[in-house]
N, C-alpha and C positions, 0 to 999 in steps of 0.2 A: 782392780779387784771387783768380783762380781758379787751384786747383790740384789737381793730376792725378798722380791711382794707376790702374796700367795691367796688367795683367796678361793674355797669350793663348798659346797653347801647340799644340807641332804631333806628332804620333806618327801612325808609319804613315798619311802619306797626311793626317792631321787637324794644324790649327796649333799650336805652342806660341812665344806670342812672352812675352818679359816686357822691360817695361819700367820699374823701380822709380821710386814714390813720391813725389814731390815733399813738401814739408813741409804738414801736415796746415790746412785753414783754420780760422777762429773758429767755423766752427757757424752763421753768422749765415742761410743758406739751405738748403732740403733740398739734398743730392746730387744729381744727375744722374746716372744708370746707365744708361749704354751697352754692347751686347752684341751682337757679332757671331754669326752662323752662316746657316744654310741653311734650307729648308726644300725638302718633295718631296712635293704632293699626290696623287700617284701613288703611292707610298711609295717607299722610299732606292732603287730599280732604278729610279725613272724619270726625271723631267726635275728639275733642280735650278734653284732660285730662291735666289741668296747677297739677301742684306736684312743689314740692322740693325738694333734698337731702342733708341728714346730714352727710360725712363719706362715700356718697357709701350708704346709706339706704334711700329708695324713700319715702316722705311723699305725700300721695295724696290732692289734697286740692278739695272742691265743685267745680262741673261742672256751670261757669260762666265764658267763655272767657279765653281769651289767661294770661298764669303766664307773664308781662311783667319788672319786678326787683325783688330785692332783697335786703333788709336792716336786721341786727342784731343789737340790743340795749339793753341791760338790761334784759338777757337771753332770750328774745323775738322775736320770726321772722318775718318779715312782709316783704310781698310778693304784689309787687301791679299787678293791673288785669282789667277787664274791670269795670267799674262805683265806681270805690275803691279801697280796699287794702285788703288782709288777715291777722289778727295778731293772730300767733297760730294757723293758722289751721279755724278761727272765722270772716266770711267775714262781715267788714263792708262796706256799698254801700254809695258814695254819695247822697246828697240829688240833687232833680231839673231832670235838661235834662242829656239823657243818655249820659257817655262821655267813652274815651278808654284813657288809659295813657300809658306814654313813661318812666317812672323810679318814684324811692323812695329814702325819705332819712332822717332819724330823728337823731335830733339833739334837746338837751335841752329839751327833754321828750315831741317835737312835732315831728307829722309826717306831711310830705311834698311829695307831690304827682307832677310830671310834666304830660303834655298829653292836652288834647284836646275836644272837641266836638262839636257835629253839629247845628246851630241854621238856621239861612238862606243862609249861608255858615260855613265851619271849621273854627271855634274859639280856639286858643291857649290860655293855662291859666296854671297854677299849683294850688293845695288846700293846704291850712296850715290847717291839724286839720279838715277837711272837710270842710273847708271854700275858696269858689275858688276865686283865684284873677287873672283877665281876662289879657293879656298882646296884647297890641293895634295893632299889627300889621295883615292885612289881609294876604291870599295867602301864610299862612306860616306852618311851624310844628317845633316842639320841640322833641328834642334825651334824653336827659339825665337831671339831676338833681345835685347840690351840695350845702350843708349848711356849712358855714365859718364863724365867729366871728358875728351869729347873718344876715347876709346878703345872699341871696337866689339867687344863680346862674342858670341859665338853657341855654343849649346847643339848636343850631337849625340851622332854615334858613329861609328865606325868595325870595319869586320870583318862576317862574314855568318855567325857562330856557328857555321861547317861546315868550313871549311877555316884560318879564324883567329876567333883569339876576336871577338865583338862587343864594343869598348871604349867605354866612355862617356868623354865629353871636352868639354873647353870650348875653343874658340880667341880669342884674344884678339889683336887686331888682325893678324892670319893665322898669331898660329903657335897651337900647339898644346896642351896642357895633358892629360893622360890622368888619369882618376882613378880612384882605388884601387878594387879590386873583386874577388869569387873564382867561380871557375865560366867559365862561356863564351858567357854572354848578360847582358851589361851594357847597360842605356841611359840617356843624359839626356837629358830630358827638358822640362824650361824652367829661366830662368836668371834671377837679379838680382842685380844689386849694391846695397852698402848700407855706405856709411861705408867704402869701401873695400876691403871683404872680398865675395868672391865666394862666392855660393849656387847650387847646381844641385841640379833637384830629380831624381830619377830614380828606378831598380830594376834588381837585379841577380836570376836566376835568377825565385825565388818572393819576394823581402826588396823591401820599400818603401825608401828612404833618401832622403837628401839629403845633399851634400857641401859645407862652408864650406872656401873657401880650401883644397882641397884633402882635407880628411881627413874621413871616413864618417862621418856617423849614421846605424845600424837606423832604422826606426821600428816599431813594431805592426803588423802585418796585419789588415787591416781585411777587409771577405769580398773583394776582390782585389788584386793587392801591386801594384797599378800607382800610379805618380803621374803628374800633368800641369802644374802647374802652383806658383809659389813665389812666395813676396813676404816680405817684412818692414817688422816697421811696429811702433815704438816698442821697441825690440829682439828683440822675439818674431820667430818663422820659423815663415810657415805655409803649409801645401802639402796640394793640393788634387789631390784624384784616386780611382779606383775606385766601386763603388757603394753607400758606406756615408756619405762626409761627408769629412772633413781633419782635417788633423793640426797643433795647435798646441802649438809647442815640444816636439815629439817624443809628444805628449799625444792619442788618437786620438779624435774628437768626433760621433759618429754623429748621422744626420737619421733619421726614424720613417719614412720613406716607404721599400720596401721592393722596386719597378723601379725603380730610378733610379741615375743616374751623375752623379760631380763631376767638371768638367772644369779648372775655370781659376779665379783665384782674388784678392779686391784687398779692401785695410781699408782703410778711412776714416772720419773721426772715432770712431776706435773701433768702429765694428762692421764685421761679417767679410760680403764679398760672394762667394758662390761661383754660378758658373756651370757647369749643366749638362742632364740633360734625364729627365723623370721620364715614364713610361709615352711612351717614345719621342715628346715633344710638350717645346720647349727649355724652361728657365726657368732660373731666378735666386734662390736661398737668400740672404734677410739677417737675421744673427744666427739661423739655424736654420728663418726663416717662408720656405715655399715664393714665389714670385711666380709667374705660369704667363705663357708669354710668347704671341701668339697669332700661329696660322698655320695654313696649309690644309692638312691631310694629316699628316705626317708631319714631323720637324726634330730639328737640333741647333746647337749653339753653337762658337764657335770664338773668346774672347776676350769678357772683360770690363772695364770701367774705369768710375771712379767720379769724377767730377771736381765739386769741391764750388764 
């Protein structure tokens, strides 16, 4: 039986979805890693081509906006994008005003979309099934995505650090949840759940963190205090972000390559897959060995998942 650790993440414009873990298989086949992102043979100013790859083999997908997640379900890939999702390769688009989205994530033979769009200001919302359900807050944006016993989490912030603080927060099935933080630029940044308890990964001012069910942990500053990405998997929490590696159980784990960024982040059978992109060309760390992922030009990633 196959099963799926999903992990994709959205900041500023880039995805952050998470979708936690399913129960780990027997080992009895390699993994499958699948990773979303972009690429820009022109470099990042010019035309954008959203793809995926299965293995190290690039699928392209239709010219419509930026690849920003990545979910697997039921041999199926869906890839969300601007005004919709990919499944297979086959873009379905929203209905109504154009909108961009921030992660994916299906659960129960639905798919759930986080992200945003424009009315007479930016409206936060997610879609179940292309059906969008608006989430009340002005002045905000949303990272990431997760589905758990039926109930619909999404990662974000609220505040524009100039006239109110920027708060980082999770809403769970539309309301609210603010978490703890000092200064005036908080953000979360991706999200899982896991046995119940809620993980967001984020950063406040210059500090790395993540928050369980509400209350802070620091982490080390690694060379930038950014994070993107969260998962747990056999009780450990590990979170993936900036350009030095991830951070497991508060523990900071650098890679030797020296341009590069971690983006997104998923364990299975015991080893750590993080995605990200090393002398601006995307790839994929397992257990610390580079993968190089191929494309023309220039890229980056936006979601990874490992389904055994």
């Amino acid at each position: 039986m196959k099963k799926i650790l999903t992990i994709a993440v959205v900041l500023a414009g880039l995805t952050l979805v998470s979708y936690p873990g399913l129960a780990q298989g027997d080992g009895s086949a390699a993994p499958a890693v699948y990773v979303a992102g972009n690429y820009y043979p022109q470099g990042e100013m010019g035309p954008t081509f959203p793809c995926y790859w299965k293995n190290g083999t690039r699928i392209d997908l239709s010219r419509d906006g930026l690849a920003t997640g990545i979910a697997v379900s039921g041999g199926s890939v869906y890839v969300s994008g601007r005004n919709g999702y990919w499944k297979d390769k086959t873009k379905i688009n929203f209905t109504g005003t154009a909108a961009q989205t921030t992660g994916i994530a299906v659960s129960g033979g639905s798919v759930y979309v986080s992200g945003w769009y424009q009315a007479d200001s930016i409206k936060i919302c997610y879609w179940k099934d292309g059906t969008r359900i608006d989430l009340p807050e002005a002045d905000a944006q949303t990272t990431g995505i997760a589905v758990s016993d039926g109930s619909v989490y999404i990662s974000g912030y609220y505040g524009n650090a100039v006239k109110t603080p920027r708060t980082p927060c999770y809403w769970k099935d539309g309301v609210r949840h603010d978490l703890p933080f000092t200064g005036k630029d908080g953000r979360a940044t991706g999200i899982a759940v896991s046995d119940g308890s809620v993980y967001v990964a984020g950063f406040y001012g210059s500090t790395p963190c993540y928050w369980k069910d509400g209350t802070r942990i620091d982490l080390p500053i690694g060379k930038t205090p950014f994070t993107y990405g969260i998962t747990v998997s056999g009780g450990s929490v590990y979170v993936s972000g900036g350009n030095s590696g991830y951070w497991k159980d508060g523990a900071r784990i650098d890679f030797p390559e020296t341009d590069m960024y971690t983006m997104y982040i998923a364990v299975s059978g015991g080893s750590v897959y993080v995605a990200g992109k090393n002398n601006w060309k995307p790839c994929y760390w397992k257990d610390g060995v580079r993968h190089d992922l191929p494309v023309t030009g220039e890229g980056d990633v936006s979601g990874i998942v490992v389904v055994e």
